[in-house]
C-alpha positions in Angstrom: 14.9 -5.5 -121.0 13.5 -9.1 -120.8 10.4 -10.5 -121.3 10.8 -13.9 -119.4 12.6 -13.4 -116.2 13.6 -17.4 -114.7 15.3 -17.3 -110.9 17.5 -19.9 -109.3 18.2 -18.7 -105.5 20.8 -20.2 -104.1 23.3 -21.1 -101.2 25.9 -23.3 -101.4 24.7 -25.4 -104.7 27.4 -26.1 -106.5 27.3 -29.5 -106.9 23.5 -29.1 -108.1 23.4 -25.6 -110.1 24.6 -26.3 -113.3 22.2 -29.6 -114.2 19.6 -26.9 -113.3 20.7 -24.0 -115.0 21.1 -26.2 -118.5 17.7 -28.2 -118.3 16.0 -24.7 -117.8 18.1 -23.5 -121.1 16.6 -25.7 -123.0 13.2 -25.6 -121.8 13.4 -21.8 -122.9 15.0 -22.1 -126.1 12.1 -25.1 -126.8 9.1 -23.5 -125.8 9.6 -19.7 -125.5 12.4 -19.1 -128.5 10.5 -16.1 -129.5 10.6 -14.0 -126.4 13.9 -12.9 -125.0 15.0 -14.4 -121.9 17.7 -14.6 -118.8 18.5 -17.1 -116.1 19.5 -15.5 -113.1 21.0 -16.7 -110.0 20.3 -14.8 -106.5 22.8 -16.0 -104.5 23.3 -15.8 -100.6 27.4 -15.2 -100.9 27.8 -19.1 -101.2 31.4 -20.2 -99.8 31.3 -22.9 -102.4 31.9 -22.4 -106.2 28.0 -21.8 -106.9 28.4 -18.5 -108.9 31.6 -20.1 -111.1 29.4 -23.3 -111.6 26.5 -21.1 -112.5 28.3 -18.9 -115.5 30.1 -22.0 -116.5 27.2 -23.8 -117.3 26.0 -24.2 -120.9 23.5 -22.0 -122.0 22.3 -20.2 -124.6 20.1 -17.8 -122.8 22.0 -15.2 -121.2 22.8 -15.4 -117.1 23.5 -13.4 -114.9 24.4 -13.8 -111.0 23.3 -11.6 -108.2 25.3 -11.6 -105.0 22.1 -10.8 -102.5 25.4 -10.5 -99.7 26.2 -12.3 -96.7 24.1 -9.9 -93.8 21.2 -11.8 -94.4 20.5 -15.1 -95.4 17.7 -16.9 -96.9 15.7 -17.3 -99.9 13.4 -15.2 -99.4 16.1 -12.6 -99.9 17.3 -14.0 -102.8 13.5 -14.5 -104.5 12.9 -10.3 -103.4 15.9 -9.8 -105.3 15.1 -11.9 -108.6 11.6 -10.1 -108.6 13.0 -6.6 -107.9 15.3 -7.7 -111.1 12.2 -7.9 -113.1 10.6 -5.3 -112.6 13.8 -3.4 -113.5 13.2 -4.8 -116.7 9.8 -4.7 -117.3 9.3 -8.9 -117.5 6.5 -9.9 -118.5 6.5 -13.1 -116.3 8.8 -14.9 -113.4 9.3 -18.1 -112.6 11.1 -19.3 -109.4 13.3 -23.2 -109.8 14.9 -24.3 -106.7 18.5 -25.1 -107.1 18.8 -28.3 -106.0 15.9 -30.3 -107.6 17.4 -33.5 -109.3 14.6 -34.3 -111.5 13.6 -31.3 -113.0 13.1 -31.5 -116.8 12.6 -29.3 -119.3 9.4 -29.0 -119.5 8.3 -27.9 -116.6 9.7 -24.5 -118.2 6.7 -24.6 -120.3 4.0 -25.7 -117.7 4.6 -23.3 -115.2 5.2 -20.2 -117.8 2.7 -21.1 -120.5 -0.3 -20.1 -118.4 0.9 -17.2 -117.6 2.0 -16.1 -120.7 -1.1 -17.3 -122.8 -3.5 -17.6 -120.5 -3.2 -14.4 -118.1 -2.9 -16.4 -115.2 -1.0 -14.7 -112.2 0.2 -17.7 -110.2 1.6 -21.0 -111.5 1.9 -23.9 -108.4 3.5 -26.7 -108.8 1.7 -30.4 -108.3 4.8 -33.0 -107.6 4.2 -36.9 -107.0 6.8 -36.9 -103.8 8.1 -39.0 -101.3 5.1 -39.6 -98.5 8.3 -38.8 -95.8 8.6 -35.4 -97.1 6.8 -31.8 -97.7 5.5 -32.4 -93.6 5.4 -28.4 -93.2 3.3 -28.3 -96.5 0.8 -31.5 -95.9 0.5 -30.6 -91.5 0.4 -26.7 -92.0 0.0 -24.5 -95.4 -2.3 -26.6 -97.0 -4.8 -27.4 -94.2 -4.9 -23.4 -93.2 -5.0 -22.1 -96.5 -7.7 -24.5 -97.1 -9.5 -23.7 -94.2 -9.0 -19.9 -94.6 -9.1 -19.3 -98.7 -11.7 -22.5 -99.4 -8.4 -23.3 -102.0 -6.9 -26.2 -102.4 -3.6 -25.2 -103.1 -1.7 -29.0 -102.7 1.9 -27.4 -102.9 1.8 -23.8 -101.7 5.3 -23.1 -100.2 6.7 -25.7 -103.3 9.8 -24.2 -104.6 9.0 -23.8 -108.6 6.5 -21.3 -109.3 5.5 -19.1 -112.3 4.2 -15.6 -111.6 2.7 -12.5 -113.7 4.5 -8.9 -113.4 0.9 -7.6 -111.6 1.5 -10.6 -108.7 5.4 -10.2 -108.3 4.8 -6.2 -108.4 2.8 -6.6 -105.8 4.8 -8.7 -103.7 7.7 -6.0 -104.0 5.7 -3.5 -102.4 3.6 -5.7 -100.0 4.7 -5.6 -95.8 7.1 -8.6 -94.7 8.2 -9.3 -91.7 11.9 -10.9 -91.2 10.5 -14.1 -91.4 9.2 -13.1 -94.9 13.6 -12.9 -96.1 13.9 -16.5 -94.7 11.6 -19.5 -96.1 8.0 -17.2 -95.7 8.6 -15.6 -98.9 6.8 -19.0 -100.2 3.9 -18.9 -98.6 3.6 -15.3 -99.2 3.5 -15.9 -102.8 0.5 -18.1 -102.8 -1.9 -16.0 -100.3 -1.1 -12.9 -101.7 -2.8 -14.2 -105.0 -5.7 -16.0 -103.1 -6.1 -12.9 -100.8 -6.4 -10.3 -104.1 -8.4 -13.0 -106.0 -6.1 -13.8 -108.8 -6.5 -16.3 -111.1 -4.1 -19.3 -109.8 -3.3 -22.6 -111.8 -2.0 -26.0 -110.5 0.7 -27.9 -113.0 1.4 -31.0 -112.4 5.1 -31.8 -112.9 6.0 -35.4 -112.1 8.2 -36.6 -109.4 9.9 -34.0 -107.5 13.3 -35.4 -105.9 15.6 -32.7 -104.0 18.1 -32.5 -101.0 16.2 -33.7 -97.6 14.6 -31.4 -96.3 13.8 -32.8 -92.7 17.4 -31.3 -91.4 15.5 -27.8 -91.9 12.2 -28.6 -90.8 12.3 -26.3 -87.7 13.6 -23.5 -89.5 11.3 -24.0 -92.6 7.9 -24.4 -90.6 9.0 -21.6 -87.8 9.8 -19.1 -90.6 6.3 -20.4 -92.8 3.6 -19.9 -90.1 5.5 -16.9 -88.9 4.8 -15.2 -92.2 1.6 -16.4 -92.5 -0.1 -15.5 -88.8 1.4 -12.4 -89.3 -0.4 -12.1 -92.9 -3.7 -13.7 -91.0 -3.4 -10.9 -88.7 -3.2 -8.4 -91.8 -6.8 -9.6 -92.5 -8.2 -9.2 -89.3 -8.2 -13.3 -89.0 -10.8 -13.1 -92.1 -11.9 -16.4 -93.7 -12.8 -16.2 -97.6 -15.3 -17.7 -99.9 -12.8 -18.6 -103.1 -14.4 -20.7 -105.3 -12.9 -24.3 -104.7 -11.2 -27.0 -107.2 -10.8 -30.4 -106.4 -7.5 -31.9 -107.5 -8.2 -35.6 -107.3 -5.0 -37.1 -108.7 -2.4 -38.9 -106.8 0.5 -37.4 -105.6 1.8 -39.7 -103.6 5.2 -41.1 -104.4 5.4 -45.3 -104.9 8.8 -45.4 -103.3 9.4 -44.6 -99.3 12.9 -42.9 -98.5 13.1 -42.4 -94.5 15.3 -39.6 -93.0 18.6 -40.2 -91.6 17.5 -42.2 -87.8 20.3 -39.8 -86.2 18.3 -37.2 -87.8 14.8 -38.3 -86.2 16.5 -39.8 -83.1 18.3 -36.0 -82.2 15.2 -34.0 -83.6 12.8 -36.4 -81.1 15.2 -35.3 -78.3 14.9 -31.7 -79.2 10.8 -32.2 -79.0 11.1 -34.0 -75.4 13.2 -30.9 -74.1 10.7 -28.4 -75.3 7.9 -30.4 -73.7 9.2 -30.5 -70.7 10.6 -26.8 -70.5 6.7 -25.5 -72.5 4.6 -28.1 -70.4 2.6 -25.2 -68.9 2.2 -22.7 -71.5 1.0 -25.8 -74.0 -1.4 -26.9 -71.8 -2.8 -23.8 -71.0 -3.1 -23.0 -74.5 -4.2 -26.5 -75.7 -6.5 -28.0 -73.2 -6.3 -31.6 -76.0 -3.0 -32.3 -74.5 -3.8 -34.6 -71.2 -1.3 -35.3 -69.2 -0.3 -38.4 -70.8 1.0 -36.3 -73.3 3.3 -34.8 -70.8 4.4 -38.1 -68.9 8.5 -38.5 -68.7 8.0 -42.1 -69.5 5.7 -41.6 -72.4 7.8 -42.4 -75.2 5.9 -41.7 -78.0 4.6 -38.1 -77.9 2.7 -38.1 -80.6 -0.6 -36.4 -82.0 -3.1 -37.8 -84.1 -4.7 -36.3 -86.9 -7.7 -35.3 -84.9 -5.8 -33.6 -81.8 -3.6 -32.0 -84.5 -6.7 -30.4 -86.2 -8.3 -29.0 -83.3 -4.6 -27.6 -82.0 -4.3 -25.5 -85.3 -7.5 -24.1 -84.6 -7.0 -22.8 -81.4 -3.7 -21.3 -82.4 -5.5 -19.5 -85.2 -8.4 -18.7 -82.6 -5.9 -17.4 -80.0 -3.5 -16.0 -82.6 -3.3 -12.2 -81.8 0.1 -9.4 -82.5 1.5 -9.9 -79.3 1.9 -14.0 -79.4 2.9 -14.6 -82.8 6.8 -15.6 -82.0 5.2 -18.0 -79.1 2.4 -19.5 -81.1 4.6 -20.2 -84.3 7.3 -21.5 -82.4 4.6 -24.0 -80.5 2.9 -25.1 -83.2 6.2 -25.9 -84.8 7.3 -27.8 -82.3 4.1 -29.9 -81.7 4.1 -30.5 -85.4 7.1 -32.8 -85.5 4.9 -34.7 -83.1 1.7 -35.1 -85.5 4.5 -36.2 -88.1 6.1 -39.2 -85.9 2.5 -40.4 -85.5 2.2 -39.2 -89.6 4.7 -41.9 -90.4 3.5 -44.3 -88.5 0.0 -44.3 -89.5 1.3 -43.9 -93.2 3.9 -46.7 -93.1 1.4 -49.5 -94.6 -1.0 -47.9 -96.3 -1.4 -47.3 -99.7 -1.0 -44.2 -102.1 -4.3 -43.1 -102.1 -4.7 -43.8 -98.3 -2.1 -41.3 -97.5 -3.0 -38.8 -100.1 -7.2 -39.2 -97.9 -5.8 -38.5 -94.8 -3.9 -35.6 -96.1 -7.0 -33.8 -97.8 -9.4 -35.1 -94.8 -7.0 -33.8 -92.0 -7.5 -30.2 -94.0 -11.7 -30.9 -94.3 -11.3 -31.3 -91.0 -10.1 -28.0 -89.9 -12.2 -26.4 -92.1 -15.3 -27.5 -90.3 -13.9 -26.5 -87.2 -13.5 -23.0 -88.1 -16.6 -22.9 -89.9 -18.9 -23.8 -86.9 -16.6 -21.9 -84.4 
């Protein structure tokens, strides 16, 4: 039995793992020495070295891996498996550190489990200063419908360190998921389950967060997000809810700009143009704000400003029903890498607070839209 149960899933980490595993050591044996603790490391059957890195590293706390097998990969798989794991042994508290953060310290151990243990709280969310290039699935999509929908504003929902109480993970065991859910929507499943069964949620703010890119994955990561959560909206009859809300007013806005890879934008921007053209129809039947400029084979920057992009997520949520779910998520998706080109642009010279307004206003936005539709 354990009373602290602290997951690392994992695929293909080895060069990242071990700097992990050991700063979250010590952040246990600092903070929590009285309660008895494991590291565990849900792993997708990495081809790499991952699980010999991970029980090599230094540690105190005892570790153990879990080889969540090769049929199905994604984290969602491994997080199911980490909180299954605790339950087993009657943990008091989880909490969730992605296994390739660089500048995790120790600790963020305590912020995200301290609540939790002395405070009752159920869910622990990160707050990271990051690079204004990244978290687009986060700034474009979780965070402006979950403030629409839950009145919350939740600035990191699908972030990858979390803290969560045995009544939320319990819950999450036993709650429907979809295939999506075993992918990247375990994340956002996390955060609306609490909101959605009124928990009591608290925002820690962390410092800088610096990880692997994440723009190669941006497809996958926003398709598998809003695929879990339409289907969740759905669940609830497309109900909005009256959470009491808490402004966070600090900045979180990285100084320093790092740009993805231009082969990466340049081949990503192709992708977009090949949808367009092969979607034209079905986009512009389902939203009547793309003209046909939009459209136009010479129009080399398809891009959607933060207006257009607010009134296209709430038609999807207005139109959203169980038989267009796959064709809804994967539109929206697509259409979001164009309100990110236009993102970066508009963001390029402006500074941090500026981009941290047109963030939170792009999410008042939609609100207000939904409200007086």
């Amino acid at each position: 039995m354990f009373d602290l149960v602290i997951g690392i899933p994992s695929y293909n980490e080895e060069d990242s793992i071990k700097y992990v595993t050991e700063t979250i050591d010590r952040g246990l044996r600092k903070w929590f020495p009285e309660l008895k603790s494991v590291i565990v490391n849900a792993d997708n059957n990495s081809l790499d070295r991952t699980k010999d890195v991970f029980m090599s590293s230094s540690t105190i706390t005892k570790k153990v891996y879990l080889n969540t097998g090769k049929n199905v990969k994604g984290k969602g798989k491994n997080v199911l498996r980490i909180f299954k794991f605790a339950k087993l042994n009657k943990a008091k508290a989880v909490a969730l550190f992605d296994a390739d953060v660089k500048s995790i310290e120790s600790k963020w151990v305590y912020l995200l489990l301290s609540p939790i243990i002395k405070d009752k709280v159920d869910l622990v969310t990160p707050l990271y200063r990051r690079n204004r290039m990244e978290g687009n699935t986060t700034n474009h999509l979780m965070y402006p419908y979950l403030y629409a929908v839950y009145n919350k504003k939740i600035q990191q929902p699908i972030g990858g360190e979390f803290a969560l109480s045995k009544k939320l993970y319990k819950k999450i065991i036993v709650q429907k998921k979809w295939p999506s859910t075993y992918l990247y929507g375990i994340d956002v499943m996390i955060t609306v389950l609490a909101l959605k069964n009124k928990m009591t949620l608290k925002q820690q703010y962390l410092g800088r967060k610096m990880h692997k890119p994440s723009f190669p994955k941006q497809r996958k990561i926003s398709n598998t997000e809003l695929d879990t959560l339409f289907h969740i909206f759905l669940e609830s009859n497309k109900k909005t809810y009256k959470n009491k809300n808490t402004d966070i007013t600090m900045n979180l806005v990285d100084k320093e700009i790092i740009y993805p890879k231009k082969e990466w934008i340049k081949e990503s921007y192709h992708l977009t143009e090949e949808y367009l053209r092969k979607n034209k129809l079905k986009l512009q039947n389902n939203f009547k704000q793309l003209d046909k400029e939009f459209f136009r084979d010479d129009n080399y920057k398809k891009f959607i400003t933060s207006h257009i992009w607010t009134q296209i997520l709430a038609d999807a949520y207005k139109l959203l029903n169980k038989n267009n779910v796959s064709s809804l998520k994967e539109q929206i998706s697509e259409l979001l890498l164009c309100r990110i080109y236009k993102f970066w642009e508009d963001i390029e010279k402006m500074n941090l607070k500026e981009v941290d307004n047109e963030i939170q206003e792009q999410a008042k936005q939609l609100q207000k839209i939904l409200i007086n539709s």
